[in-house]
Every structure is written in C-alpha cells, then in structure tokens.
N, C-alpha and C positions, 0 to 999 in steps of 0.2 A: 605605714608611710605611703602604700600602693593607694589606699582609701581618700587620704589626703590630698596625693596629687590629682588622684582621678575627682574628687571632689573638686579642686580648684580650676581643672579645666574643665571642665562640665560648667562653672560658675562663669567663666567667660565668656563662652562659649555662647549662652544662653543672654549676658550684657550685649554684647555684639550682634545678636541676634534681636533685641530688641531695639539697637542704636539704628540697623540696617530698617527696620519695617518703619521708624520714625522718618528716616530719610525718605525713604519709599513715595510715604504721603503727600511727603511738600515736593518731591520731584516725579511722584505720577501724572502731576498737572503741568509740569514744567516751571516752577514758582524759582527765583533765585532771590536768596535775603528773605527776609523779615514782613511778609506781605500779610496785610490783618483781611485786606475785605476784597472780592472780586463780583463786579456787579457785570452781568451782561445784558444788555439790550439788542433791540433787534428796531435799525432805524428804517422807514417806508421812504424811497426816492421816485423822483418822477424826472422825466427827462423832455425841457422844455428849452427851446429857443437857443439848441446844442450844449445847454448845458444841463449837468444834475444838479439836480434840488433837493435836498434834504425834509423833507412834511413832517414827520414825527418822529420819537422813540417808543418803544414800549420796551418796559421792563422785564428778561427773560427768566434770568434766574439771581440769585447773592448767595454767596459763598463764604462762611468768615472760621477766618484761622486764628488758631492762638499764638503765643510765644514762639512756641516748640515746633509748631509748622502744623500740629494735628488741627486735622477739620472739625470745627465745633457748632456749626450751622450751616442747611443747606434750607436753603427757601428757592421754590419755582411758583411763578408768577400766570395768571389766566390772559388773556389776550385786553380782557379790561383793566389789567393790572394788579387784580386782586390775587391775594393766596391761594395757591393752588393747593401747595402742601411744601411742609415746614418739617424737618427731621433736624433733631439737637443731640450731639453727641460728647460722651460723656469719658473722661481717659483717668484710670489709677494711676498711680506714684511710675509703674514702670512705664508708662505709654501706649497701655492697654486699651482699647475701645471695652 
C-alpha cells in the first residue's frame, strides 16, 4: 500500500511539474492567450520639421509558438533582412523539448 501511494504521488508530482515548465514558456516572454507568431522589427526615424518620420523597418527576429504555448521556431534576421539563423524546436507527448 506504502508502494502505491508513494507511486501515485511521485506521478503527480512529476504531471505538475511538467504543466508548471509549459506555463513557464508562454509566460517567460510575457505572452497571455493563444499567440502563434511574434515578429519584431526595428523601425529607422528621422526627425524633421518637429516632427518624427518613420524611413523604414527591418526585420529583427519571428518567433512562432504552437497550441500549447511551446516555442517551435526562432528565426533572427541580418540587417539586409536575410537569415541569420533559424533554430526549430521539437516537444514529445509530455512537453518535453
């Protein structure tokens, strides 16, 4: 019986601990609800005849999440735009990376 109960809290124990590190994910960026994709840019202003101008955007990084909130792609971005570098992440049944 001792085997059992000790088994059954260990099993929780171990659920909970996986529910906590999911949440983790979608709230170490501050994310609230069901967000898929976060794109950041970085805009160049100039400041003419008292006012700002807005010139361009470039593309800094994208960020896309699945369902569950886990991070499933991180792409960052060169100053021309292009790929810098591209990391895809991969999660088993419990929400494992």
């Amino acid at each position: 019986m001792k085997k059992l109960l000790f088994t059954l809290v260990l099993s929780l124990l171990f659920t909970v601990l996986a529910y906590t590190a999911n949440q983790m994910n979608r709230e170490q960026v501050g994310l609230i609800g069901q967000v898929q994709v976060i794109t950041t840019e970085e805009a160049k202003i100039s400041h003419k005849f008292g006012e700002w101008v807005e010139k361009s955007r470039i593309k800094v990084s994208r960020h896309v999440y699945d369902i569950k909130g886990n991070l499933t792609e991180q792409t960052e971005y060169d100053d021309d735009g292009s790929v810098d570098k591209k990391q895809v992440y991969a999660y088993d049944d419990k929400g494992n990376r």
